[in-house]
N, C-alpha and C positions, 0 to 999 in steps of 0.2 A: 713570309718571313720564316726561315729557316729555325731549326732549334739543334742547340747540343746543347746539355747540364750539365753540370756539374756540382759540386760535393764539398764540404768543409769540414773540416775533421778538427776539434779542439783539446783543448787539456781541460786542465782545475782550474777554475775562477771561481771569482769573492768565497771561497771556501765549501764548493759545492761542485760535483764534478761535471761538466761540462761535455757532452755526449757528441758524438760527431754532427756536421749540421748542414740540411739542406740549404745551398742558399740561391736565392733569388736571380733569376739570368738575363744577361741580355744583351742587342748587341747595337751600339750605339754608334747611330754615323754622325758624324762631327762633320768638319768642311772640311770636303775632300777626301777626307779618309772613314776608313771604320774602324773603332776602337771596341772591345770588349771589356765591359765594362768589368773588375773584377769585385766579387765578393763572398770570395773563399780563394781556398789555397787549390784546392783541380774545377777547373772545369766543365761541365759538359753539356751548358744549357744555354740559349742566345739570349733570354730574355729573364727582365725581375718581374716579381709578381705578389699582389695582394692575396693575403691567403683569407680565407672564409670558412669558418666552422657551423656546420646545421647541425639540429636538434630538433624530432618532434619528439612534445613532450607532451606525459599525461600527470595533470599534478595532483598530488594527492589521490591515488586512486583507489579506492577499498577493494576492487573483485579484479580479477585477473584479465586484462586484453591485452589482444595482439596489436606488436610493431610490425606491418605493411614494409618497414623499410629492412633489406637484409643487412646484416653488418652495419649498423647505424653507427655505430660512433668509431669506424675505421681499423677496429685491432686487428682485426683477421686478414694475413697476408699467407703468402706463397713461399717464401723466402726473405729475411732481414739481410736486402742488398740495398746500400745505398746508393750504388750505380744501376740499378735499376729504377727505380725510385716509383713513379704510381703503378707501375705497370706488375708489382707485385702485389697489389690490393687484392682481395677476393670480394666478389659481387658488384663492386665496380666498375665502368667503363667508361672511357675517352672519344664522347660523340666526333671530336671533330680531328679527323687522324693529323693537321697542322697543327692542332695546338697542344700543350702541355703543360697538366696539372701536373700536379706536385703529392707525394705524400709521403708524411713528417711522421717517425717512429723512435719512442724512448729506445728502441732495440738498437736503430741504426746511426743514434748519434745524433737526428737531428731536432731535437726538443732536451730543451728550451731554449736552444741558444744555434742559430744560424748562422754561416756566410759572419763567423768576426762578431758575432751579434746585430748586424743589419739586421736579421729578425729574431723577437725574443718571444717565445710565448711559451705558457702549460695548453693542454688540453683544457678544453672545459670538463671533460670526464675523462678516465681509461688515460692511455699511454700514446693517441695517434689522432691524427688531421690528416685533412688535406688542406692543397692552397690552390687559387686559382686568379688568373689575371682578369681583372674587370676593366681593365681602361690602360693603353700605352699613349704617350703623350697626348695633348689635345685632340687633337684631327683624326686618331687611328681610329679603326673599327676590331683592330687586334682583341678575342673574348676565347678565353677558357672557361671549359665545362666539365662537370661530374655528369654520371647517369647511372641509376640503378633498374633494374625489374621488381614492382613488388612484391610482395610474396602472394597475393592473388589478385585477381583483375577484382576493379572496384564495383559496384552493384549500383543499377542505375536509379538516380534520384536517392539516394544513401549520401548523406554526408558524415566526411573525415575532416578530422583536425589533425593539421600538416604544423610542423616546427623544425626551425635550424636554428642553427648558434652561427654567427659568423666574428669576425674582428678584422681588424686592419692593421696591413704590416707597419710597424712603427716608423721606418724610414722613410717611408716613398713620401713624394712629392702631393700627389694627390689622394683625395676622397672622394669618391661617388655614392650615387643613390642605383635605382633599379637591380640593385642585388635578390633575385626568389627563387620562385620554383616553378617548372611547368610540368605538368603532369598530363600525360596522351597515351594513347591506346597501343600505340607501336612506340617502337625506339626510334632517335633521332639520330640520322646521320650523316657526316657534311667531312668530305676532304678539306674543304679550307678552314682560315684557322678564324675568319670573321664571325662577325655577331650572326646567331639563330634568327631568324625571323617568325618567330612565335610571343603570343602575351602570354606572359606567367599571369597565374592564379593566385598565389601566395608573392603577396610583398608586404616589405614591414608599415602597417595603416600608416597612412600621410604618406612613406614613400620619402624617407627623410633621406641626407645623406650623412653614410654613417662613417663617424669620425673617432670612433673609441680602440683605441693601441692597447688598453691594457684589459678592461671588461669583454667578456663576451655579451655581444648585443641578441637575440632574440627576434626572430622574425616568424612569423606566424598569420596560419588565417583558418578558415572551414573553407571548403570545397564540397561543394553540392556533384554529385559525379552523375556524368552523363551517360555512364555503363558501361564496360570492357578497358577502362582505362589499367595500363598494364606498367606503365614507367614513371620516374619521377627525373627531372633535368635542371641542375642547380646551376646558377651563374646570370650577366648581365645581358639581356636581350635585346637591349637598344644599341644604336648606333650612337656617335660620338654628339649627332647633333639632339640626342632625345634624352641624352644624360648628363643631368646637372654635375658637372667635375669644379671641385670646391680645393683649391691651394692650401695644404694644408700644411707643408714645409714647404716655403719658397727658396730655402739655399740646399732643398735635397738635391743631390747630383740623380737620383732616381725616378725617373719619371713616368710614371707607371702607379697605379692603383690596385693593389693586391689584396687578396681576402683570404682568409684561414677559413673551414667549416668544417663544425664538427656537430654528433647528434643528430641526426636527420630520424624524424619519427612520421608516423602515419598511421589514425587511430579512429574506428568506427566509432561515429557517435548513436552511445545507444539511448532509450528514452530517458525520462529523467527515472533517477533513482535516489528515492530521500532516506534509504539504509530501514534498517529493520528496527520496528519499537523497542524501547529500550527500558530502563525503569533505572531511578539515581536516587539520590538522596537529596537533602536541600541543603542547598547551595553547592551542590556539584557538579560538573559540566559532561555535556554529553558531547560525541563527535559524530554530525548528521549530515547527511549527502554520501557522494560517490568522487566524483570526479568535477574537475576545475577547470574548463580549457578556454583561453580569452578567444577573445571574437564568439561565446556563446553567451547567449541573454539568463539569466538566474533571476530567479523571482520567488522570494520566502513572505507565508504569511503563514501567522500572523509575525511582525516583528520582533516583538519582547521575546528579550532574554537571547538574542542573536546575536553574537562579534561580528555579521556581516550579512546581511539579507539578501545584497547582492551575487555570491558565490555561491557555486555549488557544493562547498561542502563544509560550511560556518562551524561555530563552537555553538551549542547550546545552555543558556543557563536560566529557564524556568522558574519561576517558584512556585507554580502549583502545575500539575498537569494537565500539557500542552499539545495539542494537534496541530504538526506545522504542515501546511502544505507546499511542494517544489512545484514552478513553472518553466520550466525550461522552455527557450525558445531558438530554433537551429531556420535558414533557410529551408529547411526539406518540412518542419512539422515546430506544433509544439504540443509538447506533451508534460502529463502533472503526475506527482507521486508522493503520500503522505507519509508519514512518521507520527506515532504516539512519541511524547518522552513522559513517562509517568514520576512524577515527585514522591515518595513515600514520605508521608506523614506521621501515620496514628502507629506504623510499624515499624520494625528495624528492615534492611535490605533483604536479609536473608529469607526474614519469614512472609515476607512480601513476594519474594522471588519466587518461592512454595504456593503459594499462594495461586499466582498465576498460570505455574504448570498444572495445579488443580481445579481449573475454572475452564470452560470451554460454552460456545454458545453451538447452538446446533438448530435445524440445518441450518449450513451458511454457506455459500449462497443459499436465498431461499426467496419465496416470493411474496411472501409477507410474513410467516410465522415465524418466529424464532421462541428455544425456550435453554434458562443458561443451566448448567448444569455443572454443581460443584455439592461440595459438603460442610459449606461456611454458610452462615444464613445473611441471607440479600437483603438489604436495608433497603435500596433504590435503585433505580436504574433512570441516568438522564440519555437518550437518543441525540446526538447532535449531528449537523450536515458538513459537509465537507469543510468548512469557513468559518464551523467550531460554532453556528447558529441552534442553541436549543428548542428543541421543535417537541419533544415528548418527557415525561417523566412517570416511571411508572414503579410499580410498588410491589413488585410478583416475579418470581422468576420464567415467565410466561409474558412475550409483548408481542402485538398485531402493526407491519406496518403496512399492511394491504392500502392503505388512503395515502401512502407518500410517494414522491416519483421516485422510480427506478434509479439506482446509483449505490456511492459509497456512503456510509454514515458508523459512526461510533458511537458505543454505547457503554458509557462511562459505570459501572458497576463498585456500589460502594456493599462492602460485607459489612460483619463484625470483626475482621481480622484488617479490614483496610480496601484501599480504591485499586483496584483495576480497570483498564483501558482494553476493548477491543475492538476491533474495525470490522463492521457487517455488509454484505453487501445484498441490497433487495434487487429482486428481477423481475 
């Protein structure tokens, strides 16, 4: 199937200005003849199409990581030509030189309002999408694709947490499911304009089919990486008989299933990190963990005083001081990370706060001695193990733990000025 697009260019509507607008192409043989379907005033493209927005995302994230994906959410082009249309994107590419995506810019006119409003969408972030065809009539194997380079080859047995945003064009006739992502070592490339013969990595869990015109939907997963993988490849990789195609306008004249995608992210997952001890007052809430990404396992003990045990990065609200510890669980490992939140009691925050930059235990690591050293006098000292299980209590600023196993533990220090929390480690 051939392609020429074309372009629609609008005024002011419901009081809001109306930017010119890519719209959807195609070229429709009816009996006997071939009719071009219109939906804009120039044309220059054979087919309509589902548009799909990706997003990898990292929620909530306290310390700084890198996005794998270059120009993730589309703004960066070449030139604001809407007769050029994807082929002025920067870091993007068109694996399969038959087919043809689409890409939508507040610059050029064509967001929010497409082709007469056949399509109507915002970005889910920034000012640009692209769109891609997932399904022409029933029977076709007719598949438009994106494709990027990472910004580094991935690290073998390292997993990443992958995310896009896609939506569906409000017109069209159909809804499909197998909308992901495949991610390989090399770039993929194909003269014709049919489906990839690859399994993606990333699909949305269950693998539903996604039917929402006006939310951006979310598709996400981890990716355990098998080393050197260098590309990431968005779009439908089945054929017509392996994708469930759901009628989702039965009197569209447009028969085709088209996707928006925007956001596409790609994000090391590092081990768990439960943030650095903290100290509050009571009944104040702390903010513990790092980072949130679904499809990873989170596991907080003890419970009390958490908005959410499950996540990586809950609210905390304690009433006396608490040792939480994080489990994080990935396909490649799992690994654990604690947090004091210390409650101040007997003092105000401030002189609490003094308090702790004046307190220190030494050596630590150490392999069984420890002695603290401050100028506040030390009331006690409880030892607890990782699970917040009291194992020692001692009454000296001097303690021995030569007789416990090897690991982490805390040693909860009460002065005469108030309680400090610190994390020891014997070797």
């Amino acid at each position: 199937m051939g392609s020429l697009k074309f372009r629609k260019f609008a005024g002011v509507m419901d009081n809001f200005e109306v930017l010119s607008v890519v719209a959807g192409r195609h070229l429709i043989i009816g009996t006997g003849e071939t009719r071009l379907r219109q939906r804009g005033f120039i044309f220059f493209t054979m087919k309509s199409k589902f548009l799909i927005a990706i997003t990898i995302v990292i929620n909530n994230c306290s310390y700084s990581q890198t996005n794998l994906i270059p120009n993730y959410s589309f703004e960066n082009y070449d030139t604001c030509d809407v007769f050029q249309g994807f082929s002025v994107l920067t870091d993007w590419t068109n694996p399969s030189v038959m087919g043809t995506p689409d890409y939508y810019n507040v610059c050029e006119g064509t967001i929010p309002c497409a082709a007469g409003c056949v399509y109507y969408q915002y970005p889910h972030t920034g000012n640009a999408f692209v769109g891609i065809e997932c399904q022409i009539y029933l029977t076709s194997n007719y598949r438009e694709y994106v494709q990027a380079q990472l910004a580094n080859q991935l690290i073998t047995n390292q997993c990443y947490y992958v995310e896009f945003h896609t939506n569906k064009a409000n017109s069209d006739k159909y809804a499909v499911n197998n909308i992901g992502a495949y991610i390989s070592d090399t770039a993929i490339t194909s003269f014709w304009d049919t489906c990839l013969n690859f399994i993606p990595q990333i699909l949305l869990p269950g693998n539903p089919v996604i039917t929402d015109t006006v939310n951006w939907v979310k598709v996400y997963g981890v990716y355990q990486a098998i080393g050197g993988e260098n590309y990431i490849t968005i779009g439908n990789f089945q054929n017509y008989a392996n994708t469930t195609i759901q009628v989702f306008d039965a009197a569209s004249p447009y028969d085709e299933a088209y996707y928006y995608i925007d956001d596409v992210s790609m994000y090391e997952i590092q081990d768990a990190n439960a943030g650095i001890d903290t100290t509050i007052c009571t009944n104040d809430t702390a903010h513990i963990g790092a980072t949130n990404y679904d499809g990873v396992g989170y596991e907080w003990q003890p419970t009390i005083g958490l908005s959410n045990a499950a996540i990586g990065n809950p609210t905390a609200t304690p009433t006396h001081t608490t040792t939480y510890i994080l489990t994080q669980t990935t396909p490649c490992s799992i690994t654990t990370d604690t947090i004091t939140v210390t409650v101040c009691l007997d003092v105000g925050l401030n002189q609490l706060g003094i308090i702790n930059e004046e307190l220190g235990i030494y050596p630590n690591p150490s392999s069984g001695e420890f002695s603290i050293a401050t100028k506040y006098k030390v009331l006690s000292v409880k030892i607890k193990n990782i699970i917040g299980e009291e194992i020692k209590i001692i009454n000296s600023t001097a303690f021995d733990l030569t007789d416990v196993s090897k690991g982490i533990y805390f040693a909860e220090i009460k002065t005469n000025k108030g309680i400090v929390n610190r994390k020891i480690i014997k070797e």
